[in-house]
OpenMM code with the backbone's topology and positions (N, CA, C; nanometers):
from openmm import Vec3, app, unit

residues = "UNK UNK UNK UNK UNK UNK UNK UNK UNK UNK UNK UNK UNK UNK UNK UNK UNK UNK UNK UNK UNK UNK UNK UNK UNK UNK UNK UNK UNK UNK UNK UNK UNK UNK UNK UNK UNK UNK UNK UNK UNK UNK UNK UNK UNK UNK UNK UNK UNK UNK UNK UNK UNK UNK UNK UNK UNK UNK UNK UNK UNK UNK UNK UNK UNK UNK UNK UNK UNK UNK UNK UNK UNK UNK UNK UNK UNK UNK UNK UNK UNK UNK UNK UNK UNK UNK UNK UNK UNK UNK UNK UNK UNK UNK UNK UNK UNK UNK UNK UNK UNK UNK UNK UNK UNK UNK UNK UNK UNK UNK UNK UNK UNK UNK UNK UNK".split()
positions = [
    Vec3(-3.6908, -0.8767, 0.5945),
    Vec3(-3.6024, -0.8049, 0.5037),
    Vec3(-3.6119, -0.8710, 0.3661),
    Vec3(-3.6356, -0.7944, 0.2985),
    Vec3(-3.6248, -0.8260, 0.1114),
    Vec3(-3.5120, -0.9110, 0.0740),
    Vec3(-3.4688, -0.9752, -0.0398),
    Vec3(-3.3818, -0.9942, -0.0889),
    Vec3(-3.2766, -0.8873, -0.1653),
    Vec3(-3.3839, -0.7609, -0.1725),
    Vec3(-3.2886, -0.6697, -0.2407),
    Vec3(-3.2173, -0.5695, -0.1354),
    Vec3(-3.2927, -0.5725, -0.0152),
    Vec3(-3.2453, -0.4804, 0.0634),
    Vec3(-3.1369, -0.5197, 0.1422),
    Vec3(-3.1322, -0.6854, 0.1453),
    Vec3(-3.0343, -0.7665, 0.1902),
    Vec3(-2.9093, -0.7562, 0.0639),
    Vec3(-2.9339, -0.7462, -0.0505),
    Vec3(-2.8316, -0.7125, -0.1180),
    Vec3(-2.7923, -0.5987, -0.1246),
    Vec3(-2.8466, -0.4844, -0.0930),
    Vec3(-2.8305, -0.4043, -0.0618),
    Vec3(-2.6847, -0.3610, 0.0175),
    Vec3(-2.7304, -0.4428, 0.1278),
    Vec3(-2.6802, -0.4114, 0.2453),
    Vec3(-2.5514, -0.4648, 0.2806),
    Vec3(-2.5481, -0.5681, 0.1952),
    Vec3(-2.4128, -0.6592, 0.1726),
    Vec3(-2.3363, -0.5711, 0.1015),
    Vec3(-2.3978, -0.5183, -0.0239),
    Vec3(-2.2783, -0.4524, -0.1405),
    Vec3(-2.2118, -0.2923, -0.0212),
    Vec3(-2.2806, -0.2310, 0.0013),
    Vec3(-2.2933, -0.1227, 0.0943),
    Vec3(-2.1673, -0.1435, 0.1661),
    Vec3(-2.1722, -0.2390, 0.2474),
    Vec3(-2.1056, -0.2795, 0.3377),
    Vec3(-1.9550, -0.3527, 0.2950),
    Vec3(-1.9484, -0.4254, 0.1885),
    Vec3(-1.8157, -0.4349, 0.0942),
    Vec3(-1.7389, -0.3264, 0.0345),
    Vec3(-1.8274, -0.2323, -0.0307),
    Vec3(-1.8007, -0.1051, -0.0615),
    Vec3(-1.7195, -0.0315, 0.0384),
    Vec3(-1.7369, -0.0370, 0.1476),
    Vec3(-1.7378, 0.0273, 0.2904),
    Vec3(-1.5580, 0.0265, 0.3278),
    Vec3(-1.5650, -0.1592, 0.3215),
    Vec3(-1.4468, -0.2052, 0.3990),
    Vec3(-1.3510, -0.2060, 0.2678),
    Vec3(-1.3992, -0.1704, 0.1155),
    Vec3(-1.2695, -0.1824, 0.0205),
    Vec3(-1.2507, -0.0337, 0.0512),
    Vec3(-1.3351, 0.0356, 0.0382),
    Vec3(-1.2626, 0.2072, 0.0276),
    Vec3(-1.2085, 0.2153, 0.1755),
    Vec3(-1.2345, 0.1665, 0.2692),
    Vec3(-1.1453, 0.1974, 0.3741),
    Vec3(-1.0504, 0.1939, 0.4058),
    Vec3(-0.9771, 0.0848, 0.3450),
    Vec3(-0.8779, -0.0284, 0.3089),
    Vec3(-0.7577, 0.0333, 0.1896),
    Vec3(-0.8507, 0.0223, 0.1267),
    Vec3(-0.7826, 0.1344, -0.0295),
    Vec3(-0.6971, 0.2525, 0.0183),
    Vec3(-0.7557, 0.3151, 0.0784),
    Vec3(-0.6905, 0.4476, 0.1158),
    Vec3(-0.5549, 0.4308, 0.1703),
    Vec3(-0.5585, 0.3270, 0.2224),
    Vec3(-0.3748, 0.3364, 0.2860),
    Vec3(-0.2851, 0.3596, 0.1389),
    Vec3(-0.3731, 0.3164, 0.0505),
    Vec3(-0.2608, 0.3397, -0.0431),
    Vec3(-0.1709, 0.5190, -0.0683),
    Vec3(-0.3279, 0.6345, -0.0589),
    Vec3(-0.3234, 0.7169, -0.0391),
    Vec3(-0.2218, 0.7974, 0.0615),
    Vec3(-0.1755, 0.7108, 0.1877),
    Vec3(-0.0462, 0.7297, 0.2498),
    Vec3(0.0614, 0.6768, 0.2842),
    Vec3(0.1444, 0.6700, 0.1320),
    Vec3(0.2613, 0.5546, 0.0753),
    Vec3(0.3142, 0.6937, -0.0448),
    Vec3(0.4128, 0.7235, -0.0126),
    Vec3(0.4201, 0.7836, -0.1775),
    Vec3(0.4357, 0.6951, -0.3171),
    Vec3(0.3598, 0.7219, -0.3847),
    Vec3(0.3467, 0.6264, -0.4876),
    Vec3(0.3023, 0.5098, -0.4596),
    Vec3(0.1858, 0.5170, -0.4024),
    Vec3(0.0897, 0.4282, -0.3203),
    Vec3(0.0121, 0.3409, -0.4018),
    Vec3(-0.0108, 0.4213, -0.4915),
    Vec3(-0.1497, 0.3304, -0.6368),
    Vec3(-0.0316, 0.2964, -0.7423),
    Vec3(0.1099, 0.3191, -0.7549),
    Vec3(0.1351, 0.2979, -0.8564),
    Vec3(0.2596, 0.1901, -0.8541),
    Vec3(0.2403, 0.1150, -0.7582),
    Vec3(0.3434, -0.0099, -0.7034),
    Vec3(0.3617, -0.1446, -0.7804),
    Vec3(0.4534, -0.1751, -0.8429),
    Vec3(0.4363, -0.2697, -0.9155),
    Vec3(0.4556, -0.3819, -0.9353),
    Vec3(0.3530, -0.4934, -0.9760),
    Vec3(0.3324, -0.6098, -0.9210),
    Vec3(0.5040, -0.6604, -0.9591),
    Vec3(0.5815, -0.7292, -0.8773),
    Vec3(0.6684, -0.7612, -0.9040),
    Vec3(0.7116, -0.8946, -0.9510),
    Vec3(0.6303, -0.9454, -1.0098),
    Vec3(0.6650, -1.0866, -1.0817),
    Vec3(0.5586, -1.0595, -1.2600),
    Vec3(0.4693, -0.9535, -1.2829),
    Vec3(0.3950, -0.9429, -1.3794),
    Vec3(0.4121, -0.8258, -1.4664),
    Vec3(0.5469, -0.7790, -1.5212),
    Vec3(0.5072, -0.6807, -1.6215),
    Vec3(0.3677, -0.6131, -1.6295),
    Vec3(0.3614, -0.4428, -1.6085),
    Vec3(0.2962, -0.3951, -1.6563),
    Vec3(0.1786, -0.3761, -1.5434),
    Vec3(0.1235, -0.4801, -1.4545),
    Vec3(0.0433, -0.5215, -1.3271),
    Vec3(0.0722, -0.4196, -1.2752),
    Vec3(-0.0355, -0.3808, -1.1342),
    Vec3(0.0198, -0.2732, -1.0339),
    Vec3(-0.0166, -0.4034, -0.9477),
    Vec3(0.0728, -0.3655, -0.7979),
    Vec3(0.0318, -0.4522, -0.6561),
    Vec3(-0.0639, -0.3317, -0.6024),
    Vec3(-0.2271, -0.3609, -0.6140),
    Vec3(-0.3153, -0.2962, -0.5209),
    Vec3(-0.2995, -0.2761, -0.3841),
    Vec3(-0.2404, -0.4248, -0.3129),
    Vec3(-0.2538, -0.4091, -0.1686),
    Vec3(-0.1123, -0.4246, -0.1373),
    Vec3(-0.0229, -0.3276, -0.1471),
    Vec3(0.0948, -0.3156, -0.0977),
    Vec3(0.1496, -0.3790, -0.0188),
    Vec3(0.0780, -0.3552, 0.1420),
    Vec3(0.1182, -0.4299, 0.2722),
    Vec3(0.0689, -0.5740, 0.2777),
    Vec3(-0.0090, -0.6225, 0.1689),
    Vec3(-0.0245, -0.7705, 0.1880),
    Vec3(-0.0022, -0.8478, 0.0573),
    Vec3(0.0338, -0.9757, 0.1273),
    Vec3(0.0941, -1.1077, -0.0038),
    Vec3(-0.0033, -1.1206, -0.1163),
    Vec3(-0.1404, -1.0587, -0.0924),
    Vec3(-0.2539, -1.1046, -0.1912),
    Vec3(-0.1937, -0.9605, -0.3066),
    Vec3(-0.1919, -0.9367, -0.4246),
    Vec3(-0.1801, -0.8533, -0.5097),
    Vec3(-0.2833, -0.7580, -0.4829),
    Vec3(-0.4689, -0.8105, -0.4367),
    Vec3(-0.5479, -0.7029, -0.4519),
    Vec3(-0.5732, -0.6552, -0.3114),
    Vec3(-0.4771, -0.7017, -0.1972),
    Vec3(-0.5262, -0.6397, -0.0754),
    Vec3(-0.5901, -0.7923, -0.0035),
    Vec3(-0.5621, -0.7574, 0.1361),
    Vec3(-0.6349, -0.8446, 0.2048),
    Vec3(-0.5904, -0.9459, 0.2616),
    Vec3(-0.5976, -1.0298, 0.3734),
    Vec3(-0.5520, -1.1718, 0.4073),
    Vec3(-0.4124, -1.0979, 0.4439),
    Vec3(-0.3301, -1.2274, 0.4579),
    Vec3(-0.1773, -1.2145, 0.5166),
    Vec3(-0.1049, -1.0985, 0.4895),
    Vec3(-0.0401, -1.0218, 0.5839),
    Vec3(0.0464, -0.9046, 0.5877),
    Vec3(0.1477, -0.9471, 0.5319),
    Vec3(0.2463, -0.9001, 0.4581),
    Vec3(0.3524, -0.8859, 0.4194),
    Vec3(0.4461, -0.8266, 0.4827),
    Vec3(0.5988, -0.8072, 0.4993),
    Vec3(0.6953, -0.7552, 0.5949),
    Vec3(0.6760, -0.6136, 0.5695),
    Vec3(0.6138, -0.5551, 0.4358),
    Vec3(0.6245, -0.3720, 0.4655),
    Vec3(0.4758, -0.3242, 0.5076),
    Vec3(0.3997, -0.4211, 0.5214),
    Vec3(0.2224, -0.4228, 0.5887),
    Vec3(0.2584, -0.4332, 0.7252),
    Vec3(0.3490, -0.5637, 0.7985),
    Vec3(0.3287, -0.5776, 0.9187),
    Vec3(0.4561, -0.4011, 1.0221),
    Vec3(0.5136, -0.3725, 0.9335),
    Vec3(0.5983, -0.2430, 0.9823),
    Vec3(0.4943, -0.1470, 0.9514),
    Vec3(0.4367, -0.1323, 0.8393),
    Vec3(0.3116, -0.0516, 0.8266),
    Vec3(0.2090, -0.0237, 0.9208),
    Vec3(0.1629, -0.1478, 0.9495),
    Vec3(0.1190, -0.0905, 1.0825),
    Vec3(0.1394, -0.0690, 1.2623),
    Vec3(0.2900, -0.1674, 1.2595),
    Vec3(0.3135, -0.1202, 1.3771),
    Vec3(0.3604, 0.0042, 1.4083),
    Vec3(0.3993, 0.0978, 1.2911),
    Vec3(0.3818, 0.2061, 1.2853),
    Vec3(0.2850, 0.3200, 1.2805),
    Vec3(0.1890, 0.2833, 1.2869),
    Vec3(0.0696, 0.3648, 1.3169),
    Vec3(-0.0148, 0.3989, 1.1552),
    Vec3(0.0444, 0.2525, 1.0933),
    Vec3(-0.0294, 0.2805, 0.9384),
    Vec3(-0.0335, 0.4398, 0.8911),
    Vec3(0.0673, 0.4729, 0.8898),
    Vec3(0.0938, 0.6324, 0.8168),
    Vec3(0.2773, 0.6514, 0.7912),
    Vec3(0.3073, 0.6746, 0.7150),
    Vec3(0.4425, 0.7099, 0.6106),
    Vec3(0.5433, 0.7982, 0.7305),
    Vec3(0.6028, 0.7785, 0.7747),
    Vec3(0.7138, 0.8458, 0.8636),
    Vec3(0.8902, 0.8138, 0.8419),
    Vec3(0.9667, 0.8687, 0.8746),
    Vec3(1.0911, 0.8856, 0.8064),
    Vec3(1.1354, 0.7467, 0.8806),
    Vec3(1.0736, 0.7098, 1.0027),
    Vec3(1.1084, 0.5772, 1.0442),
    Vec3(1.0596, 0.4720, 0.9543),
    Vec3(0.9633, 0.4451, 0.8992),
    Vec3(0.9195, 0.3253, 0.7888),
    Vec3(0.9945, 0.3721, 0.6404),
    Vec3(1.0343, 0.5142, 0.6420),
    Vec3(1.1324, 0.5505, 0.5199),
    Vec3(1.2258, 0.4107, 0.5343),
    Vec3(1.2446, 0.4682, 0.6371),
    Vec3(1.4656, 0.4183, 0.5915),
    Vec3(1.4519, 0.2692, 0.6451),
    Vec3(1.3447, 0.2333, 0.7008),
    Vec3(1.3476, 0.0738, 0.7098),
    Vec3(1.3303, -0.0211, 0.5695),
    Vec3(1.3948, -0.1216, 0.5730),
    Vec3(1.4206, -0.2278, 0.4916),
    Vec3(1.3474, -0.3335, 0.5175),
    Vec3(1.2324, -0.3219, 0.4988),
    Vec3(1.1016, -0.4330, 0.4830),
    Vec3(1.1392, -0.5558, 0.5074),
    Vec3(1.1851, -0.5654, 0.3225),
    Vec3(1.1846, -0.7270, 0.2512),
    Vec3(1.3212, -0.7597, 0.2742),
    Vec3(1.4391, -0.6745, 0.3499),
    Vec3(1.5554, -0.6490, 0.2988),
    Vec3(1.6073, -0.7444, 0.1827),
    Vec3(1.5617, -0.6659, 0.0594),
    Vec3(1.6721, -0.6340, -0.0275),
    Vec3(1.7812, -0.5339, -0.0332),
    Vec3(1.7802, -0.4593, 0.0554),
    Vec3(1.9062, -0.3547, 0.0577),
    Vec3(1.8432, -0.2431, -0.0188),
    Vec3(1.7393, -0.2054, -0.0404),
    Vec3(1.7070, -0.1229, -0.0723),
    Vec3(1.5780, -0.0778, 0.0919),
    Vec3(1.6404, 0.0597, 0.1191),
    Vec3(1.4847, 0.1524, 0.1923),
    Vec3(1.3106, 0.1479, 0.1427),
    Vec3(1.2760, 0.1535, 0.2437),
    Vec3(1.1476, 0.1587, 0.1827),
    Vec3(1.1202, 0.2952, 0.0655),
    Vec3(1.1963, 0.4130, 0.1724),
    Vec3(1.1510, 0.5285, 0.0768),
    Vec3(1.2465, 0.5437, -0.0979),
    Vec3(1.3251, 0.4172, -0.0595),
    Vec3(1.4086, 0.4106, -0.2063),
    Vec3(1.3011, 0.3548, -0.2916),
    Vec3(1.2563, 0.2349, -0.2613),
    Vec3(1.1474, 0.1570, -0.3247),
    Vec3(1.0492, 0.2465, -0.3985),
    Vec3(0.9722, 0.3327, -0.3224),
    Vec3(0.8573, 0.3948, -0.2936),
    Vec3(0.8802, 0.5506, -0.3514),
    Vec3(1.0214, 0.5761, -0.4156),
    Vec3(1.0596, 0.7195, -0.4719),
    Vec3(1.0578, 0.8326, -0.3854),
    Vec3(1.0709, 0.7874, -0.2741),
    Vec3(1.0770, 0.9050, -0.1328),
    Vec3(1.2338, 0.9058, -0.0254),
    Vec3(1.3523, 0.8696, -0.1206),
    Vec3(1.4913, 0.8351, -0.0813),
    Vec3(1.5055, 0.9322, 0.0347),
    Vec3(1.4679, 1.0334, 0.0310),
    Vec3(1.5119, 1.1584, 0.1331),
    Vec3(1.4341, 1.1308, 0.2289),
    Vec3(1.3232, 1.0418, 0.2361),
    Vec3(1.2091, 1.0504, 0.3253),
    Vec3(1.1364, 1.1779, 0.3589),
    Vec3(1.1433, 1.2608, 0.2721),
    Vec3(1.0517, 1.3905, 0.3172),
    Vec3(0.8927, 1.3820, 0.2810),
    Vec3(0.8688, 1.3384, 0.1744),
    Vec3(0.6923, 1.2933, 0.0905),
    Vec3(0.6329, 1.2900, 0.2060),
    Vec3(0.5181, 1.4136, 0.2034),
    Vec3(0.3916, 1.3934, 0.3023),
    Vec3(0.2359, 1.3897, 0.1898),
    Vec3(0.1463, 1.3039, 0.2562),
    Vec3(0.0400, 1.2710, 0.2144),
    Vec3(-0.0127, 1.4245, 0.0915),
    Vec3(-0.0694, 1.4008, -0.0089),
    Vec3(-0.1357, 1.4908, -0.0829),
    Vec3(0.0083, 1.6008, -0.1459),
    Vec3(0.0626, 1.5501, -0.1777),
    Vec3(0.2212, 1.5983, -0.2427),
    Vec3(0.2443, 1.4852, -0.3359),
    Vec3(0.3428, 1.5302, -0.4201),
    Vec3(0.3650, 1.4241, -0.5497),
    Vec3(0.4874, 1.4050, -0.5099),
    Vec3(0.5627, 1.2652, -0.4935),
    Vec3(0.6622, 1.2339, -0.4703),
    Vec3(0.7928, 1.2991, -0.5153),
    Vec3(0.8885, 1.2767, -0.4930),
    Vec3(1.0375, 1.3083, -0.5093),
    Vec3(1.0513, 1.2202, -0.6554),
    Vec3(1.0006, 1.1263, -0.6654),
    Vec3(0.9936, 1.0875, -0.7799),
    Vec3(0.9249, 0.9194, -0.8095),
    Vec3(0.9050, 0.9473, -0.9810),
    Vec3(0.7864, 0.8865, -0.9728),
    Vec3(0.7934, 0.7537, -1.0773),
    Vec3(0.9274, 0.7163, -1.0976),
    Vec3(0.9452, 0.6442, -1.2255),
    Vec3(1.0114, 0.5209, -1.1045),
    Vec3(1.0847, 0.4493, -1.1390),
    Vec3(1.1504, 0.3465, -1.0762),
    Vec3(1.1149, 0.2821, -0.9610),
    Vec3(0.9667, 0.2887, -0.9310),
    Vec3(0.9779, 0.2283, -0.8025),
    Vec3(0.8982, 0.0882, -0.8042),
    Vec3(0.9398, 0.0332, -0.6883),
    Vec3(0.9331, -0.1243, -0.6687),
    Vec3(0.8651, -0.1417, -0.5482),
    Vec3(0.8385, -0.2514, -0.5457),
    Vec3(0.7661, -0.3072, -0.3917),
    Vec3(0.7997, -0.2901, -0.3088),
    Vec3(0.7873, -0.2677, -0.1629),
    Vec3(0.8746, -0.2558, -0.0563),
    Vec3(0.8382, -0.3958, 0.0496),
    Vec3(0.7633, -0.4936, -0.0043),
    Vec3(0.7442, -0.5729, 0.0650),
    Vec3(0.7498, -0.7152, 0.0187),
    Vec3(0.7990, -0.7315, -0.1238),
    Vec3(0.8213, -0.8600, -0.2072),
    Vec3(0.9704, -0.8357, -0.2182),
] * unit.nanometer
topology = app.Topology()
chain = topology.addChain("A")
for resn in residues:
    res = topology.addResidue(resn, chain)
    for name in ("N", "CA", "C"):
        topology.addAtom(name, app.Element.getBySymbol(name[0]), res)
């Protein structure tokens, strides 16, 4: 094997496991637009984990995230992650818990982490 086809095959394959990964954001309302909560202005990429860009250690609304079947349900709504006393779907602009995937939230301004 080449050196390029070996690089190749590496980038390919990183590519692979970030877009796979990424997409959960896609079922969170207001999934891409979560905000880093200690950095003005920052978004938190990887929601369900402590790293800002995704990856490594789960966080308390990652590890409910997926014992829930990693998909948005009125049960991970009204749960309280990090408890601060705020719902997840309060956090996340989905208070009613109704937001299903490929719909624009209930709303789209005020929301916060659900797992810091």
């Amino acid at each position: 094997m080449t050196v390029y086809s070996s690089t190749l095959s590496l980038l390919l394959g990183v590519s692979a496991l970030t877009s796979g990964f990424s997409n959960y954001r896609d079922r969170l309302p207001n999934g891409r637009a979560v905000p880093h909560p200690c950095k003005p202005n920052y978004l938190w990429h990887g929601v369900g984990h402590e790293n800002a860009l995704g990856g490594g250690v789960r966080n308390a609304f990652g590890l409910d995230f997926l014992r829930l079947g990693a998909t948005w349900s009125v049960e991970l709504c009204q749960l309280d992650s990090d408890g601060d006393g705020m719902t997840n779907g309060e956090e996340l602009g989905d208070p009613q818990c109704t937001w299903t995937p490929g719909t624009l939230p209930p709303r789209i301004s005020g929301i916060t982490h659900p797992g810091e």
